[in-house]
C-alpha positions as CSV (number, residue, x, y, z in Angstrom):
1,X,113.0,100.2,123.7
2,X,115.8,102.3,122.5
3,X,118.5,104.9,124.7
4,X,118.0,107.2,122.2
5,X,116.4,108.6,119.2
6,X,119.5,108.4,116.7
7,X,119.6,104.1,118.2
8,X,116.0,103.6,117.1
9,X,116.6,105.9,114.0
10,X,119.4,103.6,113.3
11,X,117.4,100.3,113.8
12,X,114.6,101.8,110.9
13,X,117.2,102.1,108.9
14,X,119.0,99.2,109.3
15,X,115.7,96.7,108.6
16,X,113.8,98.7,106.8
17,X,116.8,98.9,104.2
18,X,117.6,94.9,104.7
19,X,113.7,94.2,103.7
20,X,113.1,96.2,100.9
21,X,116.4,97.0,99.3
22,X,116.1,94.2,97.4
23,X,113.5,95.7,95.8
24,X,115.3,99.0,95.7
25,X,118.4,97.3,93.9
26,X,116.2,96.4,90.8
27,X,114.6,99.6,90.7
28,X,118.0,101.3,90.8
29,X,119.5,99.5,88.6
30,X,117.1,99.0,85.8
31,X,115.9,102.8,86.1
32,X,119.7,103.5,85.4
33,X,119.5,101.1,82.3
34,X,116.5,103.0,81.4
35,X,117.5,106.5,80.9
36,X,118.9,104.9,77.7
37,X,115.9,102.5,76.7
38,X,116.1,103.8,73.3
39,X,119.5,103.1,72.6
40,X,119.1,99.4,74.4
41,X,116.3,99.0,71.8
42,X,118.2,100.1,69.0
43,X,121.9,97.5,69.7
44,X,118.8,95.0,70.4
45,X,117.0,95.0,67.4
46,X,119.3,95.8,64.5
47,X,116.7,96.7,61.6
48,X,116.3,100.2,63.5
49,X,120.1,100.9,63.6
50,X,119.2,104.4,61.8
51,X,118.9,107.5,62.7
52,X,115.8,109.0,65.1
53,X,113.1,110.2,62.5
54,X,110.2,112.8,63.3
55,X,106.4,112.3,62.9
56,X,105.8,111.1,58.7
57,X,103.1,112.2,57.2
58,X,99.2,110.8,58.4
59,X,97.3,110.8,55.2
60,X,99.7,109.1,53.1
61,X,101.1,107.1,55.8
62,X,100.0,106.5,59.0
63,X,96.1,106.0,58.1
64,X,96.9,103.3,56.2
65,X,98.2,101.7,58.6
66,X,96.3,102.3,61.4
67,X,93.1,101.1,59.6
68,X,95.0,97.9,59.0
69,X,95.8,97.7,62.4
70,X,93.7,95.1,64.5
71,X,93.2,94.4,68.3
72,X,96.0,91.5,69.6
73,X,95.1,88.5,69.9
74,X,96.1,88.8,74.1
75,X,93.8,91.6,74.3
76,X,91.1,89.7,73.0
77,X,91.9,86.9,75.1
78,X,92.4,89.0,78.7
79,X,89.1,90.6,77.7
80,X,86.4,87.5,77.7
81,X,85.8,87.5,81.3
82,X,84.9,91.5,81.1
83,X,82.0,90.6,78.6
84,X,78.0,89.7,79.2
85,X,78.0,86.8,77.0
86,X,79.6,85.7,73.6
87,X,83.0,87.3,72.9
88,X,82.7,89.0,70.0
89,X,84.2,88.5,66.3
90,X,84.7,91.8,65.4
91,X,85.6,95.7,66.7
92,X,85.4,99.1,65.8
93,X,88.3,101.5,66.1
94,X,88.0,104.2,69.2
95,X,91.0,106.1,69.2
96,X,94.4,105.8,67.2
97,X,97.8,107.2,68.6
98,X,101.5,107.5,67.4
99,X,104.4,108.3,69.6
100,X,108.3,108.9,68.9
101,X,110.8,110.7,71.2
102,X,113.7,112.8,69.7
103,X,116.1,109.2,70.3
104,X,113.4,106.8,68.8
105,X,114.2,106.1,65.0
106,X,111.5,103.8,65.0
107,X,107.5,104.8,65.7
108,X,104.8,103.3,67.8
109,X,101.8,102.8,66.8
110,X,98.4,102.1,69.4
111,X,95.2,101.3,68.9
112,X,91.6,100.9,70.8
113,X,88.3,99.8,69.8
114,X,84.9,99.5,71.6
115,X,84.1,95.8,73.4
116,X,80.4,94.5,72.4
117,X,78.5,93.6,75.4
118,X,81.6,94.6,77.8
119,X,80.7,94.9,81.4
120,X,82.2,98.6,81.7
121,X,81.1,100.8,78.9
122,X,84.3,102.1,78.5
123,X,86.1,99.2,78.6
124,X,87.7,98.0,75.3
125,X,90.6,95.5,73.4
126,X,93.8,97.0,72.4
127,X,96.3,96.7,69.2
128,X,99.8,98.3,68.5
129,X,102.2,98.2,65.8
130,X,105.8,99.2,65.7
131,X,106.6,100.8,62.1
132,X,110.1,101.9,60.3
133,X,108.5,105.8,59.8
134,X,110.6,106.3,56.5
135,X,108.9,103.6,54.3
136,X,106.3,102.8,56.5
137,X,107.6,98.8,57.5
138,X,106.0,97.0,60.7
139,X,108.7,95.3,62.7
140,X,107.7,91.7,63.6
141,X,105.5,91.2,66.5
142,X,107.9,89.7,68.7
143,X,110.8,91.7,68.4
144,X,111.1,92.6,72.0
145,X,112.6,96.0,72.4
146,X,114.5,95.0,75.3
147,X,115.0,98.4,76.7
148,X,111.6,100.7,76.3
149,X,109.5,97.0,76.5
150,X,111.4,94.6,79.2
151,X,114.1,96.8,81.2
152,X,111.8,99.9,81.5
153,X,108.7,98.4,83.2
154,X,110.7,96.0,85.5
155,X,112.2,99.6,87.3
156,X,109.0,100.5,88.2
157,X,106.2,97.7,88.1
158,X,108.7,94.3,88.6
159,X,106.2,92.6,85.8
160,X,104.1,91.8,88.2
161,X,100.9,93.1,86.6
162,X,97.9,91.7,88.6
163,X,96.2,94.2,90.3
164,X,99.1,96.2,90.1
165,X,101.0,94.8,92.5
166,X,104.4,95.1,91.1
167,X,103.7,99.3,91.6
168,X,102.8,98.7,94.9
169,X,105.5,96.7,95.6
170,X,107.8,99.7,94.6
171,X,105.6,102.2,96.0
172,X,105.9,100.8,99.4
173,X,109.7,100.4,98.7
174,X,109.9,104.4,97.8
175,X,108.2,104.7,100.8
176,X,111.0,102.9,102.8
177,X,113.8,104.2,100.9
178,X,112.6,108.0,101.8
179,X,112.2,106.5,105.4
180,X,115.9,105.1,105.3
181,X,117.4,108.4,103.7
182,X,116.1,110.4,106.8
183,X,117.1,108.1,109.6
184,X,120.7,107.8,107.9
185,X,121.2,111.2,108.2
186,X,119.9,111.2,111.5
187,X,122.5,108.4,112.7
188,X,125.1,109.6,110.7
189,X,125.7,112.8,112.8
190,X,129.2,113.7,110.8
191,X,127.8,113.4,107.3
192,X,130.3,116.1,106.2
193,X,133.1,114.2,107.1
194,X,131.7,110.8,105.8
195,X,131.2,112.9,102.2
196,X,135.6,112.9,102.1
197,X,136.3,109.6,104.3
198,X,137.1,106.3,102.3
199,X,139.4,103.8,103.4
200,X,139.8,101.2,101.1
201,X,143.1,99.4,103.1
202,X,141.0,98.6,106.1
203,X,139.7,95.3,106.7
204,X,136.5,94.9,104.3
205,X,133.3,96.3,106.9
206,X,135.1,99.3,107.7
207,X,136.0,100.2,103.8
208,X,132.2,98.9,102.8
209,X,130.6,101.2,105.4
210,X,132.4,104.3,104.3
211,X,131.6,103.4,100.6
212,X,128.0,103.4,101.9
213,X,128.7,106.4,103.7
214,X,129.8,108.2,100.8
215,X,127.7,106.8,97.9
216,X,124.4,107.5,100.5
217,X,125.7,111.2,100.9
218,X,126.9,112.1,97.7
219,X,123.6,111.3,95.5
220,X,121.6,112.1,98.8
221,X,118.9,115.0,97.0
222,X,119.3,112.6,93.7
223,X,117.5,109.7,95.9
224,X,115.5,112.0,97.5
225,X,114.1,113.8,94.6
226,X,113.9,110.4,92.8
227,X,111.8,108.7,95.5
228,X,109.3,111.4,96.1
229,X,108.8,111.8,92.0
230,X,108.2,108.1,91.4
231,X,105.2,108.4,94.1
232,X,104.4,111.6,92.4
233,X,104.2,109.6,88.5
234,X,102.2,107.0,90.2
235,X,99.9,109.0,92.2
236,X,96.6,107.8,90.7
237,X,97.6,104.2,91.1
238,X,98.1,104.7,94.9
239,X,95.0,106.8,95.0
240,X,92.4,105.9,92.8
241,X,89.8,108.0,93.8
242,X,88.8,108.9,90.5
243,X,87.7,105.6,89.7
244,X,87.0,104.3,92.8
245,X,85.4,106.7,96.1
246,X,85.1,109.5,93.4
247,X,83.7,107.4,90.6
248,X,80.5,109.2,89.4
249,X,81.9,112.8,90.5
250,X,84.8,111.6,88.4
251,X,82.4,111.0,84.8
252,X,80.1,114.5,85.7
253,X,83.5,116.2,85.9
254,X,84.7,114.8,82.6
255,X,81.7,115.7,80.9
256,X,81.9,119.2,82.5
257,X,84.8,119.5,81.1
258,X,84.0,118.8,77.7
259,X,81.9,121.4,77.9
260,X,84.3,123.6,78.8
261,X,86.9,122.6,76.2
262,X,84.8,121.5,73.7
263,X,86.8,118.0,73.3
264,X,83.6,115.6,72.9
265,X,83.3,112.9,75.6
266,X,81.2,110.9,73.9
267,X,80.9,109.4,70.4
268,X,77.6,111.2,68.8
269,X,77.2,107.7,67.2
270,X,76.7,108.9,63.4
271,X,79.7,108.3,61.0
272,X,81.9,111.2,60.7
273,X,84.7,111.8,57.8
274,X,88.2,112.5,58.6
275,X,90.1,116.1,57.3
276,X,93.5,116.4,56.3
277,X,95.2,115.6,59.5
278,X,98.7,116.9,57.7
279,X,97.1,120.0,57.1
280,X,95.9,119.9,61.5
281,X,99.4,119.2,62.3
282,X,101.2,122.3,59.9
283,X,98.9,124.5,61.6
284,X,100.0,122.9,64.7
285,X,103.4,123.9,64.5
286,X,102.8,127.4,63.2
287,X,101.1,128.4,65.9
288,X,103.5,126.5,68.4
289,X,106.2,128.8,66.7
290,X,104.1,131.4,67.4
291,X,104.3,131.1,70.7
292,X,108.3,130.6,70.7
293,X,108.6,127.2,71.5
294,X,108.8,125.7,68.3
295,X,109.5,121.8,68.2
296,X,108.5,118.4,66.2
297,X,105.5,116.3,66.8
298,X,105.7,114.0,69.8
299,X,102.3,112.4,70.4
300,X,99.3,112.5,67.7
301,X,96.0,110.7,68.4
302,X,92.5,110.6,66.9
303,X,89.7,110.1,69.6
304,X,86.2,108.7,68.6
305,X,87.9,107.6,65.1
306,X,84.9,107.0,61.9
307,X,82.2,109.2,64.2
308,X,81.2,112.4,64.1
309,X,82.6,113.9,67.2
310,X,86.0,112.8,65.8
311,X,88.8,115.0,66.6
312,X,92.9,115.2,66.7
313,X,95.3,116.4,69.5
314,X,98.8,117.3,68.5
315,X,101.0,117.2,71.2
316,X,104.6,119.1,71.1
317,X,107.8,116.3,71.9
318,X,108.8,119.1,74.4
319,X,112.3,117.8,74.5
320,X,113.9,120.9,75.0
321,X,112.8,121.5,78.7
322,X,113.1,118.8,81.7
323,X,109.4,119.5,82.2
324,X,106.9,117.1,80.9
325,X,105.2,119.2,78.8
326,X,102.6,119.0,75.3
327,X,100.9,122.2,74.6
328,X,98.3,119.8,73.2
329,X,96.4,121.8,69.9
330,X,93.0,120.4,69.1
331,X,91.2,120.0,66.4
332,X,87.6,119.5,64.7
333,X,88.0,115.6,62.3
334,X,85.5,116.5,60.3
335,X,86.9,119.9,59.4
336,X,90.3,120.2,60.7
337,X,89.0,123.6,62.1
338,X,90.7,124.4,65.8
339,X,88.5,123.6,68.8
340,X,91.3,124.5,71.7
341,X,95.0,125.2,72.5
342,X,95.7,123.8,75.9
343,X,96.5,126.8,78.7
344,X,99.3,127.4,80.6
345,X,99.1,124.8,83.4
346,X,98.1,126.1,86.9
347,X,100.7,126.4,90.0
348,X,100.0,122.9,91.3
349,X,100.0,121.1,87.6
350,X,103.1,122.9,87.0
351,X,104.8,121.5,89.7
352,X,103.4,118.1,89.3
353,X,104.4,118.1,85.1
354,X,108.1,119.6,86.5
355,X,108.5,116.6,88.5
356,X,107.3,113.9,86.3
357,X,109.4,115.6,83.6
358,X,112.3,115.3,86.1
359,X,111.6,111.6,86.7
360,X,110.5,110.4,83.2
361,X,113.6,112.4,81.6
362,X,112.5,113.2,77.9
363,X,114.5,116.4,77.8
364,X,117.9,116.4,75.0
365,X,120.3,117.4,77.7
366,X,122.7,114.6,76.8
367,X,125.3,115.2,80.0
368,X,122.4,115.6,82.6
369,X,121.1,112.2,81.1
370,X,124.7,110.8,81.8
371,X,124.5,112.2,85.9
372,X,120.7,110.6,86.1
373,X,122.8,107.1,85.3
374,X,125.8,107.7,87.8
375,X,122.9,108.7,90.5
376,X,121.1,105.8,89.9
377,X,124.6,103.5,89.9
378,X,125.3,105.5,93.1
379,X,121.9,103.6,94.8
380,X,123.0,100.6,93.7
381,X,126.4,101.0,95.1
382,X,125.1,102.2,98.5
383,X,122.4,99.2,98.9
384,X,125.0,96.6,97.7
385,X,127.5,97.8,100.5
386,X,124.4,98.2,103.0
387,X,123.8,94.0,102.5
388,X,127.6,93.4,102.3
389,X,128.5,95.6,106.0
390,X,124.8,93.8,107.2
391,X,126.5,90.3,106.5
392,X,130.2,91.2,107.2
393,X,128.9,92.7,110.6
394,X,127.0,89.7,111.8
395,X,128.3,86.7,110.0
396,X,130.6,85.7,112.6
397,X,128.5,86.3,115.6
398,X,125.7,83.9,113.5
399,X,129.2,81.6,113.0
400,X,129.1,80.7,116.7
401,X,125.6,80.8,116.9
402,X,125.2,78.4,114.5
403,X,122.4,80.1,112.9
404,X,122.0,80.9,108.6
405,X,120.4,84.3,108.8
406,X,124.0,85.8,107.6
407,X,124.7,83.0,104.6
408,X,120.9,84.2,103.5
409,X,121.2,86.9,103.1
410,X,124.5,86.9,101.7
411,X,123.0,84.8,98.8
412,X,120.1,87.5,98.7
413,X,122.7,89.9,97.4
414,X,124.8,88.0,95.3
415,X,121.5,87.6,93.5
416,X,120.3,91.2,93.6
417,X,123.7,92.7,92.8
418,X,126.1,90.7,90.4
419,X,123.3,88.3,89.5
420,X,120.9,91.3,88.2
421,X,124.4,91.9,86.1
422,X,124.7,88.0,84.9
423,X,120.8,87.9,84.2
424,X,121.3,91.4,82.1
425,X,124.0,90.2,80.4
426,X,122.6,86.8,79.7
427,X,119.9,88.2,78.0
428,X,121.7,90.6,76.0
429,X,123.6,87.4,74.3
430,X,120.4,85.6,73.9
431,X,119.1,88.2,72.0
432,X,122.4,88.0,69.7
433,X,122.0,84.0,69.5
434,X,118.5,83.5,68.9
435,X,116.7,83.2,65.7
436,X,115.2,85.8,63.6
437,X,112.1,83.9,62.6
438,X,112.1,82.3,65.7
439,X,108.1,82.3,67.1
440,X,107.9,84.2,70.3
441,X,111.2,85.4,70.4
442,X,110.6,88.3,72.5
443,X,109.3,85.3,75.1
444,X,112.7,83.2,75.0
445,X,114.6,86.1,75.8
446,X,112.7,86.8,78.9
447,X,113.1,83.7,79.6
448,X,116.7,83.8,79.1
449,X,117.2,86.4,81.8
450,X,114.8,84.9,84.4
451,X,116.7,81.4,83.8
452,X,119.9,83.4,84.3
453,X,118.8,85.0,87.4
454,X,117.3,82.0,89.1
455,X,120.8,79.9,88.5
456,X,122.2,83.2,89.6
457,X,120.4,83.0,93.1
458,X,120.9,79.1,93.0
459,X,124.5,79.5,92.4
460,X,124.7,82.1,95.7
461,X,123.2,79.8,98.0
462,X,124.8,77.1,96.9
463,X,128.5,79.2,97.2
464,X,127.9,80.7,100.2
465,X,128.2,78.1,102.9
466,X,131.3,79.5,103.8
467,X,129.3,82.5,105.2
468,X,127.9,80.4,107.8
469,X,131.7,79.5,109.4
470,X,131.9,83.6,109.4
471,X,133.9,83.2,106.0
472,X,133.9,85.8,102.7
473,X,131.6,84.1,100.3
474,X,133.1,82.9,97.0
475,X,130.3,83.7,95.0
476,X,130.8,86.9,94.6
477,X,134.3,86.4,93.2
478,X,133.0,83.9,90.4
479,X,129.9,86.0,89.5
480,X,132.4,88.9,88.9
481,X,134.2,86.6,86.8
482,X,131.2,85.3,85.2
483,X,129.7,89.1,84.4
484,X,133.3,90.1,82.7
485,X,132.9,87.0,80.3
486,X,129.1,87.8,79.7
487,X,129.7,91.1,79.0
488,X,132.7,90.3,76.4
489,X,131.0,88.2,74.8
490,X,127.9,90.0,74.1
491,X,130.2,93.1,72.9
492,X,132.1,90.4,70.1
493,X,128.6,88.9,69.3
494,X,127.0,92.3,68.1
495,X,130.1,92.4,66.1
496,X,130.0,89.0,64.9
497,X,126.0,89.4,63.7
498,X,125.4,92.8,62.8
499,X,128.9,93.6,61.5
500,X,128.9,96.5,63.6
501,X,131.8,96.7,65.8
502,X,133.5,99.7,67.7
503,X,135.7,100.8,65.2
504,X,133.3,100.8,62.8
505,X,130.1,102.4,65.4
506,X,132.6,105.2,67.0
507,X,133.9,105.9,63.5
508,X,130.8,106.5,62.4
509,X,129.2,108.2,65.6
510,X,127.1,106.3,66.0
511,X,126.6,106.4,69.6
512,X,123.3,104.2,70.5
513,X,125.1,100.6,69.8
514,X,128.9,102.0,70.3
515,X,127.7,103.3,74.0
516,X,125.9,99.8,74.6
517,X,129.4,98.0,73.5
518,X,131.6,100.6,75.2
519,X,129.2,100.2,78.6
520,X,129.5,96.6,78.1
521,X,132.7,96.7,78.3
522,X,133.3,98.8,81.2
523,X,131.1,96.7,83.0
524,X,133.7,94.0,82.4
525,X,137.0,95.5,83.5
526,X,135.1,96.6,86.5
527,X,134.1,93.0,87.3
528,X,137.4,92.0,86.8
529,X,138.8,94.2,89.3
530,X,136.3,93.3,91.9
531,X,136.9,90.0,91.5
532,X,140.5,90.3,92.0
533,X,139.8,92.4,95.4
534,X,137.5,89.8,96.7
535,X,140.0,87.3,95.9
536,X,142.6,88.9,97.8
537,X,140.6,89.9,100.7
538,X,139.2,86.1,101.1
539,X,143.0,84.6,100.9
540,X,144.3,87.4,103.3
541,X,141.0,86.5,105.9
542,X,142.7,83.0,105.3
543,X,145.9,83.8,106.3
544,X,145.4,85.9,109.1
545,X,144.4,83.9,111.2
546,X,147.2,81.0,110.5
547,X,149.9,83.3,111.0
548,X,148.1,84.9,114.7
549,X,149.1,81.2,116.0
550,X,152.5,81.4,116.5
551,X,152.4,85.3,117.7
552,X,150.4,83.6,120.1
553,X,152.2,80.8,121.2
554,X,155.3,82.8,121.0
555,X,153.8,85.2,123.6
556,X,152.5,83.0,126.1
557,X,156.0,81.3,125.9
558,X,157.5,84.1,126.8
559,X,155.0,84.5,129.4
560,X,155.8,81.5,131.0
């Protein structure tokens, strides 16, 4: 089919790139957005513009709350076809957990209880509850925290949540990408040279293809690594063997190894007291000093909560290294007297918790957090100039033709690329504009940002009709103008509703909302020099061709 292996390599990459880089774009992009969730959250939702706080105290605090707590009215709802009969009216807690990172001021709150006459035995309703740790305040309900709650889960599961198929979806495009990484380097048999050649003069495929060149080379092990950890994090979605193949050797193991650990795995079904879990967690951190790594709570649950085989696991935050790690210490409810202290993980887990720690990036290394973003901008430069060289390279030849394939694709990626931007953007203002006590707030702002994105994709197909006459598309040019106003606007906005502007953020240091504003506006002046590019490249393809008339004529004239 092929002469050669490096012309079929080149092919694989070529379409597999072109039909899942789409995909690749959002997970790029929002992944980058994500390795600051918390301070998205925090410029999104004003009332936690504080400081981070650690774990408060559980017997004054948290219990309270937790026993106030109740399962969401969603849960209930997504949970009536998973019942024999009647939905039921009321619930009993099963486990209770509270989580906080080193950059979350605020704390979250989640709940389970037991589902009468569920179909599963272990199935159950859920409730959470996000709480301001230093007086104990919930947050409204629909506060979306736009970062950790929206942005977040679009990188890796698209919202697509039946059966899991926005996972898969990225999955199979981690799959590709690590598929396109190797057949690049395969058809790119001077990749040293292409890490120094840009030529930014040249006529707009050859200066897009060595910006491709360079942006695939440069952050080549940071795609690499990135790829093969995300199929790592999401192993036991892609292989459920557990639950599925495995399922009853799955439940004797558990049980096996609650023998072994002495966790219960089963509520003894008599009603059980609960100690001082302050008292659990002091101990906690004595013997975590102990062992030289000491550190603040970062996850705290109670399993089988009001029974008698109640018991609490205090997990370390474990920010100080990038891997994921707890050193879990458990304890007894009923008596707050230790039944284990998690081992040193085995070879394999270590390997496994190094990489998910690398992906999921809770560590405090500030600088490493700020390569992680330029990485991930680096995909998304190197896709975007992938669909522009696709289109710039056959555009033309599709002109003639008289074929669209070009112009859509062209559209494609004015969506993916600056309509991702115009969609983020758009959001980020509706979140300044819309009502406090507006109901379902969190709702209208996801609405916002699909609205945006749909006129977004509208607005390239739409603009790009000049791509079928083998023309530059103007689209690109206006949604760069459109993503400098955006982003403007959202910066003077934050200023104009919370009060706090740069000045005022930077003079303070406080970095969360003056890096959002200071990104924001970067993002602009960025946008406003692409724009002025693409202008000047479309009005110089213009003239190019008017003034190789006369050269023409003037040569055959003299010709003659």
């Amino acid at each position: 089919m092929f002469q050669n292996f490096r012309l079929s390599m080149a092919w694989l990459h070529t379409w597999f790139g072109l039909t899942l880089g789409f995909v690749l774009m959002v997970v790029f992009f929002f992944g980058s957005l994500s390795v600051f969730d918390r301070e998205i959250d925090r410029w999104a939702i004003p009332q936690t513009r504080f400081e981070p706080q650690p774990m408060p105290s559980f017997d004054r605090m948290l219990l309270p709350i937790f026993q106030d707590i109740k399962p969401t009215a969603e849960s209930i709802e997504q949970a009536r076809s998973r019942v024999n009969g009647p939905m039921a009216t009321s619930f009993g807690p099963k486990q209770w957990a509270a989580y906080t990172t080193h950059r979350d001021p605020v704390l979250s709150l989640f709940t389970s209880y037991t589902l009468p006459n569920a179909k599963d035995p272990d199935d159950g309703v859920f409730g959470q509850r996000t709480i301001d740790p230093r007086v104990g305040k919930a947050l409204p309900d629909d506060r979306l925290k736009v970062g950790s709650e929206f942005f977040y889960p679009l990188h890796y599961s698209l919202h697509l949540e039946w059966l899991n198929l926005g996972m898969w979806i990225v999955g199979l495009a981690a799959m590709v990408m690590l598929v396109a990484l190797v057949s690049g380097v395969v058809m790119h048999r001077k990749i040293f040279r292409e890490l120094f050649t840009f030529r930014p003069a040249k006529h707009i495929q050859r200066s897009v293809l060595d910006l491709h060149n360079l942006t695939g080379v440069v952050a080549l092990p940071f795609h690499f690594i990135f790829a093969l950890s995300g199929l790592v994090v999401f192993a036991g979605i892609y292989f459920p063997v557990t639950h599925t193949q495995l399922h009853s050797l799955h439940e004797l193991h558990e049980k096996l190894d609650a023998q072994k650990t002495g966790l219960p795995h089963e509520r003894a079904g008599v009603p059980g007291t609960l100690a001082s879990v302050d008292a659990m967690v002091a101990d906690a951190k004595r013997r975590w000093a102990a062992r030289g790594v000491a550190g603040e709570v970062g996850l705290l649950t109670v399993q089988h909560v009001n029974d008698a085989n109640a018991y609490v696991s205090v997990y370390r935050a474990g920010s100080d290294r990038v891997t994921l790690t707890g050193e879990g210490i458990h304890f007894k409810g009923a008596t707050g007297e230790l039944i284990r202290e998690d081992p040193a993980p085995t070879v394999v887990a270590g390997v496994v918790d190094f990489l998910t720690g690398l992906h999921l990036q809770h560590f405090e290394h500030w600088m490493l957090r700020w390569l992680y973003v330029l990485g991930g901008l680096s995909g998304c430069a190197c896709i975007a100039t992938g669909f522009i060289f696709f289109v710039e390279k056959r555009k033309r030849q599709h002109a003639k033709q008289g074929v669209s394939g070009a112009r859509w694709v062209d559209a494609c990626a004015v969506a993916t690329v600056t309509g991702l931007l115009v969609a983020t953007f758009a959001m980020l203002i509706g979140n300044r504009l819309l009502p406090d006590n507006l109901p379902m707030r969190g709702s209208w702002e996801k609405g916002i940002f699909l609205g945006a994105w749909l006129l977004a994709f509208a607005h390239g197909i739409w603009r790009t009709a000049p791509t079928a006459e083998g023309r530059l598309s103007p689209a690109w040019a206006e949604q760069c103008r459109t993503v400098a106003v955006l982003a403007v606007a959202a910066v003077l906005l934050n200023w104009i509703t919370t009060g706090d502007h740069l000045v005022r953020t930077i003079g303070a240091g406080y970095w969360p909302v003056a890096g959002v504003d200071l990104s924001l506006l970067a993002s602009a002046a960025l946008a406003i020099v692409a724009a002025r590019v693409l202008k000047r490249r479309a009005a110089a393809a213009v003239i190019a061709p008017v003034r190789a008339t006369p050269d023409n004529d003037n040569t055959s004239a003299a010709r003659a």
